[in-house]
N, C-alpha and C positions, 0 to 999 in steps of 0.2 A: 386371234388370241384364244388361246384354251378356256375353257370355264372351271375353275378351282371344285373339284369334288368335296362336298362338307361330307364328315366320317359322320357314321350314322348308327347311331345306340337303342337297341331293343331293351325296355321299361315293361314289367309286366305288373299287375295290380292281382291282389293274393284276397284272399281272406271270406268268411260267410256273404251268403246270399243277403241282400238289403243294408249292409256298411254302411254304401255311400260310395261304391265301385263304380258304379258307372257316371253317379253327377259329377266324378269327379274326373272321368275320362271325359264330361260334356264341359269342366270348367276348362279344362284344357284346351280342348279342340275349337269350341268357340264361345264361351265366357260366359256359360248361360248354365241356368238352373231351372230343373221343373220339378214344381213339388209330386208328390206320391197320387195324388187325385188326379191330374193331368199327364202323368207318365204310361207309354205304350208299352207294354211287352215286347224287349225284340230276343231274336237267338242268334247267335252266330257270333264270332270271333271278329272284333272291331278293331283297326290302328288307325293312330292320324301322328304326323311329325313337326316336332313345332323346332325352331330355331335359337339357340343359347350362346351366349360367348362367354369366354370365363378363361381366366389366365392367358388373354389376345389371344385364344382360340375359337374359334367357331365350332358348333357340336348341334347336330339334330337328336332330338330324344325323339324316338319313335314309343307312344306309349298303347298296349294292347290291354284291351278290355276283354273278359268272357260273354258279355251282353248274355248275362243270365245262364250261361250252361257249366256253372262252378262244379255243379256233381256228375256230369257227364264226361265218362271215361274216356271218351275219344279225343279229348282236346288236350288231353294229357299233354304229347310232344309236341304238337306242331304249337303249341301253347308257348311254354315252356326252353323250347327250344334256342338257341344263340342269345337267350335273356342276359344279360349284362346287368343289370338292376331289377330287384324287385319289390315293390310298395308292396309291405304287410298289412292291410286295413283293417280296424276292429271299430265298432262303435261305439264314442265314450258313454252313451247311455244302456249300453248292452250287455250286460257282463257277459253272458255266455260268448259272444263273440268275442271277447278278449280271454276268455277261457280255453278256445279250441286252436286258439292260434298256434299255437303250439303242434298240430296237425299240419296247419298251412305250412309253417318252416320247416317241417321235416319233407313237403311235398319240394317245396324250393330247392334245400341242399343235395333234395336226389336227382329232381331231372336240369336242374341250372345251376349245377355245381359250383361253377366258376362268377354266380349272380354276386355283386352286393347289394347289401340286404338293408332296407329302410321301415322304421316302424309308425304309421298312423293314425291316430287317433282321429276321428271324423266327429263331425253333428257336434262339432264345439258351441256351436249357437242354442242350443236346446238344452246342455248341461247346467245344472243349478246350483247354489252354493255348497253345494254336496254331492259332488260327480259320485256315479256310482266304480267308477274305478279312477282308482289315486294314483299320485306320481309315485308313491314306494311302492305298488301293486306293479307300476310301469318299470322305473327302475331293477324292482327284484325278476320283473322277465328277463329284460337286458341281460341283467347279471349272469343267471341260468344259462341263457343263451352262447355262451363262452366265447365272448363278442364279436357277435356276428352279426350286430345290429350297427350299424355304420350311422344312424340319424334317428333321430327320434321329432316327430312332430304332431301339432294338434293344428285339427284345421274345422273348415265351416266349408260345405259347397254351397247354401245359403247364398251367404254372405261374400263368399270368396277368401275370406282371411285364414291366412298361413300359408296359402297351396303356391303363390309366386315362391315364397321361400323356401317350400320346400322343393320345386323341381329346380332352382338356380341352382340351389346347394347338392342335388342330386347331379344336375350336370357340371360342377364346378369338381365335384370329388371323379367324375368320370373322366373328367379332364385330368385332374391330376393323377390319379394312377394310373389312369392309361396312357398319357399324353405320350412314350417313348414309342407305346406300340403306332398310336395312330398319327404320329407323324411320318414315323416309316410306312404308314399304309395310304398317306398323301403324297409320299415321295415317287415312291410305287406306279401312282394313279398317273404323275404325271411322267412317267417312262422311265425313272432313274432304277437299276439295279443293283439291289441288296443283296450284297455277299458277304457272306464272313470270310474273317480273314484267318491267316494260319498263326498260331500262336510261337512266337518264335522261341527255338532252343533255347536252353536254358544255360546262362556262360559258365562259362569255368568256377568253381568256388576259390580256386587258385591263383586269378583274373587279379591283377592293380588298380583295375579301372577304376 
């Protein structure tokens, strides 16, 4: 018996160096956190794919990390490239990072055009009764953004709180708008051919029918 192909969604993570981009590519991939004193340097361009169901469809989010090479021009495309979704990360304790964002989203809509686009607030656990960036500072980017922000979330890699929610809800919305293309692209996998059909003449205006 065949083995059922799961469709598979390229996730890219956006935003300044130090967010919370990569603990949050490590809560992903295996449920673990290391604070800033015990964290290695690495380089290179990282994915790992984790499995989601949502609307009785099954859907791999494949999510790509920069592992530190944000300002390096070379990762531009193969970065960026077939992105389907993109986490915009800022740090709610940072303003400048939530200040340059605005950079990040113009790098998104140029080379993953076709991405939708998710916004994160990170380092939830460290924010005090007086974030330094508010939900109307958050809201009024949305706004700006002439809605191109599909989700809005605050999360902890700490702790782990928000981040289940936000990638369910991330693959639950890629389910739903894509679900017509990538059903046809599981029908496909298992040999069926998709043709369009001819549109048939158009009757008579004269017609009783």
């Amino acid at each position: 018996m065949a083995s059922v192909k799961i469709p598979e969604q390229k996730v890219i993570l956006c935003g300044e160096y130090g967010v919370g981009k990569s603990s949050i590519f490590r809560r992903f991939t295996n449920n673990t956190f290391v604070a800033n004193t015990d964290r290695k340097s690495t380089l290179g361009l990282d994915h790992f794919s984790k499995l989601f169901n949502a609307c009785d469809r099954d859907l791999k989010l494949q999510l790509w990390d920069t592992g530190g090479m944000e300002r390096v021009a070379s990762i531009t495309s193969s970065y960026y490239k077939f992105a389907e979704a993109a986490i915009l990360v800022f740090s709610l304790d940072n303003v400048s990072s939530f200040h340059i964002l605005s950079q990040h989203l113009l790098d998104i809509v140029t080379y993953a055009e076709n991405a939708k686009i998710f916004l994160c607030g990170n380092k939830l656990d460290i924010v005090g009764e007086e974030p330094q960036i508010t939900d109307i500072e958050i809201d009024t980017f949305c706004e700006q953004c002439h809605n191109l922000i599909s989700g809005i979330y605050k999360t902890s890699c700490k702790t782990g709180e928000g981040l289940d929610d936000m990638f369910n809800d991330i693959a639950y919305q890629l389910i739903s708008s894509n679900r017509s293309r990538l059903e046809l692209q599981t029908m496909e996998q298992h040999g069926f051919k998709i043709t369009q059909y001819e549109e048939e003449e158009p009757k008579d205006d004269n017609c009783s029918c």
